[in-house]
mmCIF file of the N, C-alpha and C atoms, coordinates in Angstrom:
data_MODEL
# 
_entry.id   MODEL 
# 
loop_
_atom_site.group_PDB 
_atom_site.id 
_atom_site.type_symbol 
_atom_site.label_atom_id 
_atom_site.label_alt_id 
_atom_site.label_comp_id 
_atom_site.label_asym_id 
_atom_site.label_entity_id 
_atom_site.label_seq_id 
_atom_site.pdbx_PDB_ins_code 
_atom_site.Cartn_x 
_atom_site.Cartn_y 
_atom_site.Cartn_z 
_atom_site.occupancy 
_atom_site.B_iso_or_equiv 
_atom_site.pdbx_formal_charge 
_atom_site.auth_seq_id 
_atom_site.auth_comp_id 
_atom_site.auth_asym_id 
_atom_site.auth_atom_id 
_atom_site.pdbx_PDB_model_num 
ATOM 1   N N  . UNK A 1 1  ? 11.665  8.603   30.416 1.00 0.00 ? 1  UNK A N  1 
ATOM 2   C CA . UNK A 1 1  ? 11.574  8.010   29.106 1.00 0.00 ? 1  UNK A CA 1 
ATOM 3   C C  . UNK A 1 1  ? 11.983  9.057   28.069 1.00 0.00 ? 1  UNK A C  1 
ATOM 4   N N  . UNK A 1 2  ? 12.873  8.370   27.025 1.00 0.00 ? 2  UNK A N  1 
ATOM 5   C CA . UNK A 1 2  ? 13.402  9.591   26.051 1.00 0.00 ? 2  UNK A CA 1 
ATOM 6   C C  . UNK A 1 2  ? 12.476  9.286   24.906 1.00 0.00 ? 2  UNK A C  1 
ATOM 7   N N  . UNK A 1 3  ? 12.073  10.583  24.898 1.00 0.00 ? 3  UNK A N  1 
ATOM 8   C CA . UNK A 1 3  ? 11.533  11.007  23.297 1.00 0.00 ? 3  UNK A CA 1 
ATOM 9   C C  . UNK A 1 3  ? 11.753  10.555  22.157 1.00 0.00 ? 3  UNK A C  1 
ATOM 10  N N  . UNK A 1 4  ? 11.394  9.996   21.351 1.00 0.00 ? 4  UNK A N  1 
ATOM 11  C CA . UNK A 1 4  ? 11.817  9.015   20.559 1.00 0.00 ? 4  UNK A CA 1 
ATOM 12  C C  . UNK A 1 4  ? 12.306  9.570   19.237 1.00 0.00 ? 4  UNK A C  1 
ATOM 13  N N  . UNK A 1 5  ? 11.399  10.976  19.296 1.00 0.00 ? 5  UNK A N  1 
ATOM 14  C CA . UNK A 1 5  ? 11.788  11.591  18.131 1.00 0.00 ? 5  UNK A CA 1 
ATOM 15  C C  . UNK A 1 5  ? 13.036  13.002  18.454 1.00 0.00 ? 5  UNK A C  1 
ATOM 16  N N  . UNK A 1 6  ? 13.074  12.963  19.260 1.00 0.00 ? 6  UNK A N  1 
ATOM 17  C CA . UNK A 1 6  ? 14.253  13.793  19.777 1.00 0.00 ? 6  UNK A CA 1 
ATOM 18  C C  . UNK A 1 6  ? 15.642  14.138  19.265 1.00 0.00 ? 6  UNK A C  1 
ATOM 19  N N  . UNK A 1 7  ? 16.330  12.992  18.583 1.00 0.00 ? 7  UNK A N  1 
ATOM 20  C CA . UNK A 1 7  ? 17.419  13.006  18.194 1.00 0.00 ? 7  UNK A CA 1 
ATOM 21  C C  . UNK A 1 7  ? 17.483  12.332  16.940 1.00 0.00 ? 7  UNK A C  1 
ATOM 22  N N  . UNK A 1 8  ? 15.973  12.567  16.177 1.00 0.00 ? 8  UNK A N  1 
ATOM 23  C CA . UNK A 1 8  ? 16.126  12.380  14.676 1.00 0.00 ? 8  UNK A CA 1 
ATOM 24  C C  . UNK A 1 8  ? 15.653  13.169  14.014 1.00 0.00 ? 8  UNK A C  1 
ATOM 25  N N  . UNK A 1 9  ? 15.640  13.384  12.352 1.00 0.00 ? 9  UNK A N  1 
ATOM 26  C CA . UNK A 1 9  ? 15.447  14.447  11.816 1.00 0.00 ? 9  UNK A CA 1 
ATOM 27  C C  . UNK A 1 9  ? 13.737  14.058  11.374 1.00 0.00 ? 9  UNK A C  1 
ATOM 28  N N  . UNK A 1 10 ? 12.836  14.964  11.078 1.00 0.00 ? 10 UNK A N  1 
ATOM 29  C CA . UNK A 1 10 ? 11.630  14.790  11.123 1.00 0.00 ? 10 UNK A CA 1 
ATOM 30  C C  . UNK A 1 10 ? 11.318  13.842  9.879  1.00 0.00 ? 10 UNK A C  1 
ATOM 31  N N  . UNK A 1 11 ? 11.752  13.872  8.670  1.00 0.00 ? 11 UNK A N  1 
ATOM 32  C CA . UNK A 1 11 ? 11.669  13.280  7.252  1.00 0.00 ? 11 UNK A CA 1 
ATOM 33  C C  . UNK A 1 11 ? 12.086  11.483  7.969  1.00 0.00 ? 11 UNK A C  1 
ATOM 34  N N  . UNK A 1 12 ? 13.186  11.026  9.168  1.00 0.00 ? 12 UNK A N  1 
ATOM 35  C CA . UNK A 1 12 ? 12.867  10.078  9.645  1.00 0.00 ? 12 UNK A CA 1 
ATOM 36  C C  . UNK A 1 12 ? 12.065  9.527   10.295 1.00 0.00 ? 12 UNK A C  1 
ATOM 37  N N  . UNK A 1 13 ? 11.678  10.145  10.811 1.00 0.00 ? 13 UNK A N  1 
ATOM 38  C CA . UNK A 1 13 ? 9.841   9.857   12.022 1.00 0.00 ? 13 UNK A CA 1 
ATOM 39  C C  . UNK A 1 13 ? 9.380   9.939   11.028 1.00 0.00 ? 13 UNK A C  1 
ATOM 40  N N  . UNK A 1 14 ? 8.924   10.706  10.266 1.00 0.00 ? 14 UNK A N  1 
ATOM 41  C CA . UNK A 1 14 ? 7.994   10.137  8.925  1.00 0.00 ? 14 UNK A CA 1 
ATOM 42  C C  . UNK A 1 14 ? 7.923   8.928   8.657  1.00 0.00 ? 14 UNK A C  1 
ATOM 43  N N  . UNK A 1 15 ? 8.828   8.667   7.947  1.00 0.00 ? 15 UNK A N  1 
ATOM 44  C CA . UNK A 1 15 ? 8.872   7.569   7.285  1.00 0.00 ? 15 UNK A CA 1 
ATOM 45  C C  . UNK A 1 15 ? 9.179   6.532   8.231  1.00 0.00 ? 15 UNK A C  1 
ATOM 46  N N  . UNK A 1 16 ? 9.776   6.271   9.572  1.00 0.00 ? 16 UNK A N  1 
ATOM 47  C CA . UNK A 1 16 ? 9.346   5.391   10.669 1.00 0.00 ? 16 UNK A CA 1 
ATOM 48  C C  . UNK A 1 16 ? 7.813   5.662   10.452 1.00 0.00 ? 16 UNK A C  1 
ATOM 49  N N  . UNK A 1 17 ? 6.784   6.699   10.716 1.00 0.00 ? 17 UNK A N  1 
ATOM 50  C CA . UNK A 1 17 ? 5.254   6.688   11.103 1.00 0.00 ? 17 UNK A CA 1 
ATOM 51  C C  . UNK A 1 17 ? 4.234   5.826   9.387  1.00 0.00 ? 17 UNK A C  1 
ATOM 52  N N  . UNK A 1 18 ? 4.692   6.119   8.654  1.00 0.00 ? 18 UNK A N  1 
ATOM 53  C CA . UNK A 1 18 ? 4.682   5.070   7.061  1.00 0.00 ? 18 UNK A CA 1 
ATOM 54  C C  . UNK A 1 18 ? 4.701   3.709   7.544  1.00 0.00 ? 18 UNK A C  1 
ATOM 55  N N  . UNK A 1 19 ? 5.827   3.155   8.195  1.00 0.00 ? 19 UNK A N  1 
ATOM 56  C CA . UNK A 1 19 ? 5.682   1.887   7.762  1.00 0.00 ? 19 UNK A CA 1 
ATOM 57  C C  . UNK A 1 19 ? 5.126   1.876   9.002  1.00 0.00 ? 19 UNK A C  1 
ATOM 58  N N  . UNK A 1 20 ? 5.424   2.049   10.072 1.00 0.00 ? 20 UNK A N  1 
ATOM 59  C CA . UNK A 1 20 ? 4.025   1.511   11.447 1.00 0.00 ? 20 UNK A CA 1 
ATOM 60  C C  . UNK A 1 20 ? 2.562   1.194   11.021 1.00 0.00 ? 20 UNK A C  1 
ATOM 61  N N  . UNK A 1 21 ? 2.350   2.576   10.284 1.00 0.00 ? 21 UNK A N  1 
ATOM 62  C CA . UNK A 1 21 ? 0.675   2.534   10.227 1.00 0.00 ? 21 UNK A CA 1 
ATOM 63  C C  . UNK A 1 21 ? 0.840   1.246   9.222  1.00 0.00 ? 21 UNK A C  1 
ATOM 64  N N  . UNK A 1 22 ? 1.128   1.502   8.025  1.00 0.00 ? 22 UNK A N  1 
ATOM 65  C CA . UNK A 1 22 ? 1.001   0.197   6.775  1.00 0.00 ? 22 UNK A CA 1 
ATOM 66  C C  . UNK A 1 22 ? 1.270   -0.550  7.314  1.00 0.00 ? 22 UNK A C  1 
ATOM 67  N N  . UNK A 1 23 ? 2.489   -1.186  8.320  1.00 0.00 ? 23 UNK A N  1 
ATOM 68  C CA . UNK A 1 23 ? 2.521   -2.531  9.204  1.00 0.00 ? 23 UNK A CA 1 
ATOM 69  C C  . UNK A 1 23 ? 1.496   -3.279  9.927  1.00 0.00 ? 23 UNK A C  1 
ATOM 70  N N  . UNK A 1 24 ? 0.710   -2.469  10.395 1.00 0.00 ? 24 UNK A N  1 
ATOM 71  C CA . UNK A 1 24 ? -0.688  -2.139  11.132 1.00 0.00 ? 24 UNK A CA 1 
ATOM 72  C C  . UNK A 1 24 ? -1.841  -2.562  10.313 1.00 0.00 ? 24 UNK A C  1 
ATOM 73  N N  . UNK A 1 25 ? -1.778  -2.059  9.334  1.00 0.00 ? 25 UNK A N  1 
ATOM 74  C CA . UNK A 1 25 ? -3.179  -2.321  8.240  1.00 0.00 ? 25 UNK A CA 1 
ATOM 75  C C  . UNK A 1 25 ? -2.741  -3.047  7.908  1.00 0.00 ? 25 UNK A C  1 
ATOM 76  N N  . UNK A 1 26 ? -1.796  -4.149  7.363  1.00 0.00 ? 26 UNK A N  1 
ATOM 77  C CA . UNK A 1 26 ? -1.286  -5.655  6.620  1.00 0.00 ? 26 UNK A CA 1 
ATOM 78  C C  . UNK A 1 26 ? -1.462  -6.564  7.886  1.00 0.00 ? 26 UNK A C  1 
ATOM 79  N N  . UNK A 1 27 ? -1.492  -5.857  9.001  1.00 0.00 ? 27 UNK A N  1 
ATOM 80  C CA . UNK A 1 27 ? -2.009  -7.112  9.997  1.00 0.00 ? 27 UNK A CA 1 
ATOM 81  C C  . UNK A 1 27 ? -3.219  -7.197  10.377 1.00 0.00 ? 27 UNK A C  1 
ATOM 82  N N  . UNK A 1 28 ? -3.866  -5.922  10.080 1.00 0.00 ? 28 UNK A N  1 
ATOM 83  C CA . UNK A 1 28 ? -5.248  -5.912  10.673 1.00 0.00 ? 28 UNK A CA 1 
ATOM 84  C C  . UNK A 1 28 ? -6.224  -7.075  9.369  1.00 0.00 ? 28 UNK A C  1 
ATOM 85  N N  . UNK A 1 29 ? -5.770  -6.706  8.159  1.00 0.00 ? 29 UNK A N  1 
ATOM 86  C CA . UNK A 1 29 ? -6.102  -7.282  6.487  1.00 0.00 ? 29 UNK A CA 1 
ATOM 87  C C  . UNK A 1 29 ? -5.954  -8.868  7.237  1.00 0.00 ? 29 UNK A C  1 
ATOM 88  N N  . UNK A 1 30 ? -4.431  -8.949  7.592  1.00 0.00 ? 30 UNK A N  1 
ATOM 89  C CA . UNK A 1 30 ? -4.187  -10.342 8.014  1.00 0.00 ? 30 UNK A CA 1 
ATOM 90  C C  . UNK A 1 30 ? -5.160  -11.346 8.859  1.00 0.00 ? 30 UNK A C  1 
ATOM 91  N N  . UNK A 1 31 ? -5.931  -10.563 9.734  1.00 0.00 ? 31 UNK A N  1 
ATOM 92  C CA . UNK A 1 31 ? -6.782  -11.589 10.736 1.00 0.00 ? 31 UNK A CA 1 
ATOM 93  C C  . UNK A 1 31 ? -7.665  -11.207 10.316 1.00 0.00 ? 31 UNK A C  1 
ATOM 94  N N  . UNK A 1 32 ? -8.442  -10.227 9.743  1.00 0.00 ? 32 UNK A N  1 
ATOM 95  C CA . UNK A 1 32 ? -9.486  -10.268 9.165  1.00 0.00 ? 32 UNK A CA 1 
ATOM 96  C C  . UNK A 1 32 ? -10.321 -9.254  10.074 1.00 0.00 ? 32 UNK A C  1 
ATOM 97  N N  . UNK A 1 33 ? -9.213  -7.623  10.489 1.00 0.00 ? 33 UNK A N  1 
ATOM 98  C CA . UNK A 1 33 ? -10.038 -6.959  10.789 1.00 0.00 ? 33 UNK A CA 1 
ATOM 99  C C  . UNK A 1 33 ? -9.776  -5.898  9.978  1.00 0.00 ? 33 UNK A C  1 
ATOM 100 N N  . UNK A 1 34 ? -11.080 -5.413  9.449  1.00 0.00 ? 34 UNK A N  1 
ATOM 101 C CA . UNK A 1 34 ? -11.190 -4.311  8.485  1.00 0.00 ? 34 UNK A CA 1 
ATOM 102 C C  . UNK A 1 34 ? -11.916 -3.629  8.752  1.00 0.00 ? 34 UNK A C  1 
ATOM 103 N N  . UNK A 1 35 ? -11.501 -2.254  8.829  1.00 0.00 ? 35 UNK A N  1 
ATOM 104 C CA . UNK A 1 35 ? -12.259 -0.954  9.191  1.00 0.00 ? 35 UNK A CA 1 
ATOM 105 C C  . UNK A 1 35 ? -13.486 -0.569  8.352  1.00 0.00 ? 35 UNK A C  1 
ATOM 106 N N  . UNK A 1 36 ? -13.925 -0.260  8.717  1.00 0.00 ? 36 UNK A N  1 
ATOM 107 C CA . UNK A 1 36 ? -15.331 0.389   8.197  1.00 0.00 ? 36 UNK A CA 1 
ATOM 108 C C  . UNK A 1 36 ? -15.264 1.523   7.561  1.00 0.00 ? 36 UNK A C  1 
ATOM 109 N N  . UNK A 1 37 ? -14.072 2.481   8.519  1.00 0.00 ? 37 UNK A N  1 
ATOM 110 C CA . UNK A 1 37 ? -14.250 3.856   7.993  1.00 0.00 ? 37 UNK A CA 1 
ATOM 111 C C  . UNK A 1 37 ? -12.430 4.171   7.920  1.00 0.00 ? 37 UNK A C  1 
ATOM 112 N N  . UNK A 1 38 ? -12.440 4.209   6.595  1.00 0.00 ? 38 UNK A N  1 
ATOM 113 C CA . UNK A 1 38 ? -11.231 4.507   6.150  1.00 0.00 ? 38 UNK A CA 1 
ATOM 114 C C  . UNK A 1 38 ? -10.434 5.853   6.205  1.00 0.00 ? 38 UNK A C  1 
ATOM 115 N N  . UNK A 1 39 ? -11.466 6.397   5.902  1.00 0.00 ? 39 UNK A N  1 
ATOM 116 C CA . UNK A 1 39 ? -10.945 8.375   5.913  1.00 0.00 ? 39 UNK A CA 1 
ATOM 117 C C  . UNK A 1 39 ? -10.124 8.577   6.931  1.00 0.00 ? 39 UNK A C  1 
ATOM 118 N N  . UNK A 1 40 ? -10.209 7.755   8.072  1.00 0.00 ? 40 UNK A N  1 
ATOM 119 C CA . UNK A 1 40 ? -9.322  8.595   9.567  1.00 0.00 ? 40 UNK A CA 1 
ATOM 120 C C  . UNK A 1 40 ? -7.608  7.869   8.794  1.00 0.00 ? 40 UNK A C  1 
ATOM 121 N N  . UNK A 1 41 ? -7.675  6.745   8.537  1.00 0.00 ? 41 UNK A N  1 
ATOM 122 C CA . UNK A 1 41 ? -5.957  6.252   8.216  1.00 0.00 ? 41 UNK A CA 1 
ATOM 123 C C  . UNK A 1 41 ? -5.832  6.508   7.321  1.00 0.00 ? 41 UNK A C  1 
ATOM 124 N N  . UNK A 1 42 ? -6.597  6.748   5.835  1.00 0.00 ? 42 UNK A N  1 
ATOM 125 C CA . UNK A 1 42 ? -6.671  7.366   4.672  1.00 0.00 ? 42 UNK A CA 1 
ATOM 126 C C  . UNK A 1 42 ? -5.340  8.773   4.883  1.00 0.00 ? 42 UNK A C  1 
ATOM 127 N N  . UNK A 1 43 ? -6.281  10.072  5.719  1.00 0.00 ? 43 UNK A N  1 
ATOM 128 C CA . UNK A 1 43 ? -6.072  10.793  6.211  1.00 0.00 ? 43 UNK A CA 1 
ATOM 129 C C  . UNK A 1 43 ? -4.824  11.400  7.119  1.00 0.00 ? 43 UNK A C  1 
ATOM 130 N N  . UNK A 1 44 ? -4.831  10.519  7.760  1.00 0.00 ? 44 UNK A N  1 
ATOM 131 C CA . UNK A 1 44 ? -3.537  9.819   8.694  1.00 0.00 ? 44 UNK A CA 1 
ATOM 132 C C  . UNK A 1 44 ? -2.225  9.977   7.939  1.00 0.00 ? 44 UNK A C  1 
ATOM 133 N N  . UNK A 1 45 ? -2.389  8.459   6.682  1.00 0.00 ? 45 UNK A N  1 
ATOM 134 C CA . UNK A 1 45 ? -1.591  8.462   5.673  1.00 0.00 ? 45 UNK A CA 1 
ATOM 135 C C  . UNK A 1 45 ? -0.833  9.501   4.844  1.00 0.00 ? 45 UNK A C  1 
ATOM 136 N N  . UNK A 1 46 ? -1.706  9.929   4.773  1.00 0.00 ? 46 UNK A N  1 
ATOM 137 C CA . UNK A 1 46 ? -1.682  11.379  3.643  1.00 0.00 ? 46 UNK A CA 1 
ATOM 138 C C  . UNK A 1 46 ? -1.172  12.413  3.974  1.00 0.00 ? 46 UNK A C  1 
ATOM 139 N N  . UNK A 1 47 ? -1.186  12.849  5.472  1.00 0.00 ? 47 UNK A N  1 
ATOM 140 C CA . UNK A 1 47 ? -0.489  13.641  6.644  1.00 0.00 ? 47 UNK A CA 1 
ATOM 141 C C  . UNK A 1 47 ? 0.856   13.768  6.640  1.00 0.00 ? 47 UNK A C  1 
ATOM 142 N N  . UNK A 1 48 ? 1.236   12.364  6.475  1.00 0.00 ? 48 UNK A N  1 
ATOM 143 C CA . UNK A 1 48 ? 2.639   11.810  6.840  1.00 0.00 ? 48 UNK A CA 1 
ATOM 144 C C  . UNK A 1 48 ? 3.116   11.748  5.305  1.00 0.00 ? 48 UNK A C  1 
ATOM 145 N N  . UNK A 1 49 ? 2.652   11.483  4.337  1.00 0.00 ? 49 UNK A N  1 
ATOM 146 C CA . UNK A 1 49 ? 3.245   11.526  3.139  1.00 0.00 ? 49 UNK A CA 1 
ATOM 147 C C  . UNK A 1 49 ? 3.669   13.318  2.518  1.00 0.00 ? 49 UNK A C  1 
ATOM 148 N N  . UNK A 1 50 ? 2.520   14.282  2.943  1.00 0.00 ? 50 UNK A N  1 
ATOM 149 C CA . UNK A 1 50 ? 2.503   15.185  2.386  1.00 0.00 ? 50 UNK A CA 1 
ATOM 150 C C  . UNK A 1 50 ? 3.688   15.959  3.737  1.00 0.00 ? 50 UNK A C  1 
ATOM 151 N N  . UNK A 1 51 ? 3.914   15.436  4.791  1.00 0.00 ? 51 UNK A N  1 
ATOM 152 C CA . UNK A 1 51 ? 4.863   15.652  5.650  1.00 0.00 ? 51 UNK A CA 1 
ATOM 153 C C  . UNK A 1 51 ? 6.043   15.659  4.886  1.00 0.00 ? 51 UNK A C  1 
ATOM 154 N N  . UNK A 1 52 ? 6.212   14.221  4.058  1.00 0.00 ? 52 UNK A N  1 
ATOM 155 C CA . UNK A 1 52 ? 7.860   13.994  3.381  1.00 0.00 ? 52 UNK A CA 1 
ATOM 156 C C  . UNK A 1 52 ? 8.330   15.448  2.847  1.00 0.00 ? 52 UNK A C  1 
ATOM 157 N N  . UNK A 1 53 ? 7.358   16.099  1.503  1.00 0.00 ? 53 UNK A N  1 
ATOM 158 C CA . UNK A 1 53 ? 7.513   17.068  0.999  1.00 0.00 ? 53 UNK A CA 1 
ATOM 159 C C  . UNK A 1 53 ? 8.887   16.578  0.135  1.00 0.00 ? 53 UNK A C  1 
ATOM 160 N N  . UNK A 1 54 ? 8.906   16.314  -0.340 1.00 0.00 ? 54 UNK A N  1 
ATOM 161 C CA . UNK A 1 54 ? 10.386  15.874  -1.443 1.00 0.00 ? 54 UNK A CA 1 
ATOM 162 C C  . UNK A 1 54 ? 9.949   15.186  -2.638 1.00 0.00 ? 54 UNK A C  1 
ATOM 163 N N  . UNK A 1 55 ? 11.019  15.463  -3.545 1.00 0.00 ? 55 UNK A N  1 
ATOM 164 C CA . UNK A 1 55 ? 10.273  14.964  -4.611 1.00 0.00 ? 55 UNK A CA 1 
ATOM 165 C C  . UNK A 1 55 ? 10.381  13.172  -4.692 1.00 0.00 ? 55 UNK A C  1 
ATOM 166 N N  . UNK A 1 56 ? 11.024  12.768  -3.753 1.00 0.00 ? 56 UNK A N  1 
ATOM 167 C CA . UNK A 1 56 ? 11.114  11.182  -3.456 1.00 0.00 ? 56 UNK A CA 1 
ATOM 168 C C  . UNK A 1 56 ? 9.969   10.690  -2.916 1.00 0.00 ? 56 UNK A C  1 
ATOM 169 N N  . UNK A 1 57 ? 8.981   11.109  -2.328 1.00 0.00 ? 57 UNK A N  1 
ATOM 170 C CA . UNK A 1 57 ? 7.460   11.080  -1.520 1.00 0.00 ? 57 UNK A CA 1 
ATOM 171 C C  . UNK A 1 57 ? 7.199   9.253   -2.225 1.00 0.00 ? 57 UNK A C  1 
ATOM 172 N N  . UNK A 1 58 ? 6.768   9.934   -3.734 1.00 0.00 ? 58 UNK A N  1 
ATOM 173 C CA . UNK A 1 58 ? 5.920   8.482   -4.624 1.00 0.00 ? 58 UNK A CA 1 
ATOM 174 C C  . UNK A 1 58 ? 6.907   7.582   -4.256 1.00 0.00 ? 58 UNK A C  1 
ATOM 175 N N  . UNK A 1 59 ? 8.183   7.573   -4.218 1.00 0.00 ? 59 UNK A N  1 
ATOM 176 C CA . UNK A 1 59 ? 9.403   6.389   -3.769 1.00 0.00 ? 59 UNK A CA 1 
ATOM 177 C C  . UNK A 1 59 ? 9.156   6.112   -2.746 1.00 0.00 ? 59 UNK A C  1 
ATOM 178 N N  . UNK A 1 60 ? 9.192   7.192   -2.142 1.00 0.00 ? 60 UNK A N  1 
ATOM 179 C CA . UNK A 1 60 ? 9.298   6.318   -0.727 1.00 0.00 ? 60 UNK A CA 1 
ATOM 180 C C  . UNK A 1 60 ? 7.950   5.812   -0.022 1.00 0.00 ? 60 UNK A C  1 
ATOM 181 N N  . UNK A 1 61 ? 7.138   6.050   -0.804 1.00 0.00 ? 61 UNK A N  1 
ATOM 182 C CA . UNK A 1 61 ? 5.503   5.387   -0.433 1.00 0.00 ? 61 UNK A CA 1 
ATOM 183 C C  . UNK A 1 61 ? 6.233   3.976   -0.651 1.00 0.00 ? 61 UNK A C  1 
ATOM 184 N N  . UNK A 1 62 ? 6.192   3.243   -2.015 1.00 0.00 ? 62 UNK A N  1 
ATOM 185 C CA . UNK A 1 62 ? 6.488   2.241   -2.582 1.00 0.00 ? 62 UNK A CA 1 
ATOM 186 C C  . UNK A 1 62 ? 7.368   1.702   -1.297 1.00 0.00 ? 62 UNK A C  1 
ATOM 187 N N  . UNK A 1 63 ? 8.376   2.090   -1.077 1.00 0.00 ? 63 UNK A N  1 
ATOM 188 C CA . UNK A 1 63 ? 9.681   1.567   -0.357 1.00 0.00 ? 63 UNK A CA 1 
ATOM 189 C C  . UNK A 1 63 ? 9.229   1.389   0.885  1.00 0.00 ? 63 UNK A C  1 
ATOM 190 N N  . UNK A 1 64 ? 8.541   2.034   1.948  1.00 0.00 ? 64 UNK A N  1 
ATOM 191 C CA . UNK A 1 64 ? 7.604   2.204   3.292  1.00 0.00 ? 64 UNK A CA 1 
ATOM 192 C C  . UNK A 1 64 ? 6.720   0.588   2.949  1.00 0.00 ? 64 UNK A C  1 
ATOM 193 N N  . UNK A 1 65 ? 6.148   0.977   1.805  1.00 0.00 ? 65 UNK A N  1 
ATOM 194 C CA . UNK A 1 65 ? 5.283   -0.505  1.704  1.00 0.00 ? 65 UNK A CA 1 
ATOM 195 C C  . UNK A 1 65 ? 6.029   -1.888  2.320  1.00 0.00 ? 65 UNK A C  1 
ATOM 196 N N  . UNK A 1 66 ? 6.959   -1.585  1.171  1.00 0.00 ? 66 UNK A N  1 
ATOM 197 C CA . UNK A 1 66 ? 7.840   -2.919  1.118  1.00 0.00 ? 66 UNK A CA 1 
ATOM 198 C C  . UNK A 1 66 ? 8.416   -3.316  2.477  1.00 0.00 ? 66 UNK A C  1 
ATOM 199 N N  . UNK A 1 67 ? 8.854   -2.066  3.307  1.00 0.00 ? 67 UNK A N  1 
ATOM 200 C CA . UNK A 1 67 ? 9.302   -2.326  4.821  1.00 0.00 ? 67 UNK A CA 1 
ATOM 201 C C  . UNK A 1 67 ? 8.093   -3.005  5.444  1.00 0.00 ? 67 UNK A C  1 
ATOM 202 N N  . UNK A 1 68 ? 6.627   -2.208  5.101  1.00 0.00 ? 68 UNK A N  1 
ATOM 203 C CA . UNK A 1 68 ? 5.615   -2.604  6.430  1.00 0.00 ? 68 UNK A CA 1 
ATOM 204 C C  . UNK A 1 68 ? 5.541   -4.477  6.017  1.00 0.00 ? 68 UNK A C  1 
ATOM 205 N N  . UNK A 1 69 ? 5.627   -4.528  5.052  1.00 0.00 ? 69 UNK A N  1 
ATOM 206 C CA . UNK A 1 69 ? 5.289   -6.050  4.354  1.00 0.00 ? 69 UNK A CA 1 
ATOM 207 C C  . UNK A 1 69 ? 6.244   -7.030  5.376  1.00 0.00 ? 69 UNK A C  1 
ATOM 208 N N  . UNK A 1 70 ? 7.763   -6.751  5.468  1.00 0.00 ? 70 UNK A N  1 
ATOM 209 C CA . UNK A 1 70 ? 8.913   -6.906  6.161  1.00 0.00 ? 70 UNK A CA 1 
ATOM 210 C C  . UNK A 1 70 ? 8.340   -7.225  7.045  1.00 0.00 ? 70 UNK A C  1 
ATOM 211 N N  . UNK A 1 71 ? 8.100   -6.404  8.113  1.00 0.00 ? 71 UNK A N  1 
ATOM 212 C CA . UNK A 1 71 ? 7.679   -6.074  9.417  1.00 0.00 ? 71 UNK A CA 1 
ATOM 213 C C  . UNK A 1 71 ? 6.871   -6.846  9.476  1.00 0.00 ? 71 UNK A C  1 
ATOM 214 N N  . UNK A 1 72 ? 5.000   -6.888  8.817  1.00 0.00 ? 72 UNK A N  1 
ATOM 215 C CA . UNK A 1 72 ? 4.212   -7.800  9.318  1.00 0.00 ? 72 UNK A CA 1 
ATOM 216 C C  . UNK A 1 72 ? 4.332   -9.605  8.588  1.00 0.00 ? 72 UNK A C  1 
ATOM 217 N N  . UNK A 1 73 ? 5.600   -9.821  8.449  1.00 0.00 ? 73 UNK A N  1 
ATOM 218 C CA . UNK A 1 73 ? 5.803   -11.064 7.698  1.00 0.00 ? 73 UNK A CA 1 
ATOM 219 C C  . UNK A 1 73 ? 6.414   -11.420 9.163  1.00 0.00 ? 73 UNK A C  1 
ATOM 220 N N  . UNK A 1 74 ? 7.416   -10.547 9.222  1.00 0.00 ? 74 UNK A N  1 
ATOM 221 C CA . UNK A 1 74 ? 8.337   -10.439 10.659 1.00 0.00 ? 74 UNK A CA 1 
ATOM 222 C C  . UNK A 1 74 ? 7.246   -10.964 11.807 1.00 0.00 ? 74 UNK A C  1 
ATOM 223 N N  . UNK A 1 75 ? 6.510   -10.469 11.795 1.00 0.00 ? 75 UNK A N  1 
ATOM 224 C CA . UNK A 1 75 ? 5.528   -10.405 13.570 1.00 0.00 ? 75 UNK A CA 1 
ATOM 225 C C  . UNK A 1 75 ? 4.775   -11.543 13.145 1.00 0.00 ? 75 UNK A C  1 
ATOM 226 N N  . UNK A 1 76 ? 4.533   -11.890 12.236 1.00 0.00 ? 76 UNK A N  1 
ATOM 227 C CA . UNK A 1 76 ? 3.415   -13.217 11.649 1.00 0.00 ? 76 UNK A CA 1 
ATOM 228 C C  . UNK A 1 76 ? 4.556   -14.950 11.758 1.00 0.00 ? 76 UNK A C  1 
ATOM 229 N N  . UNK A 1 77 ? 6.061   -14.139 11.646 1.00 0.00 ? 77 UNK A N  1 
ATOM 230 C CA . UNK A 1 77 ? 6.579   -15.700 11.669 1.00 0.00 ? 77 UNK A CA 1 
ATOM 231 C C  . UNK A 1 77 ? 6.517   -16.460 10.254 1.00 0.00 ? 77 UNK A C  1 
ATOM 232 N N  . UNK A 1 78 ? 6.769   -15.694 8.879  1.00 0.00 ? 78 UNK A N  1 
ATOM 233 C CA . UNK A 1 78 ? 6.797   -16.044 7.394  1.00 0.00 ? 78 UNK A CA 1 
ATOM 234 C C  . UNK A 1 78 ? 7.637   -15.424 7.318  1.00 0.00 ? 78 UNK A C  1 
# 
């Protein structure tokens, strides 16, 4: 099995790992499972944002959103 991140630059796995997790929490919101304890994806989040390091970060939060929205509209069938 090939490495997935192998033959991309890290600022892309980032922002692939952005919209997964947010894809993730708009579906979990969706059926009506909600975490208790936020700090671990809070945390998580924040990892991967402060990963970007660019001054595009606040953009590309916004823009990551808009993909995960994509995505769990995508897997929901809307």
């Amino acid at each position: 099995m090939e490495n997935r991140g192998a033959h991309r630059s890290r600022e892309i796995y980032v922002e692939e790992e952005l919209v997964a997790e947010m894809s993730a929490s708009f579906l979990n919101a969706h059926v009506g499972i909600f975490e208790t304890e936020l700090e671990n994806s809070a945390a998580y989040l924040q990892g991967w944002i402060t990963a970007l390091k660019s001054a595009d970060a606040k953009t590309w939060v916004v823009k990551a959103a808009s993909q995960a929205q994509k995505a769990a509209d995508f897997i929901l069938g809307i």
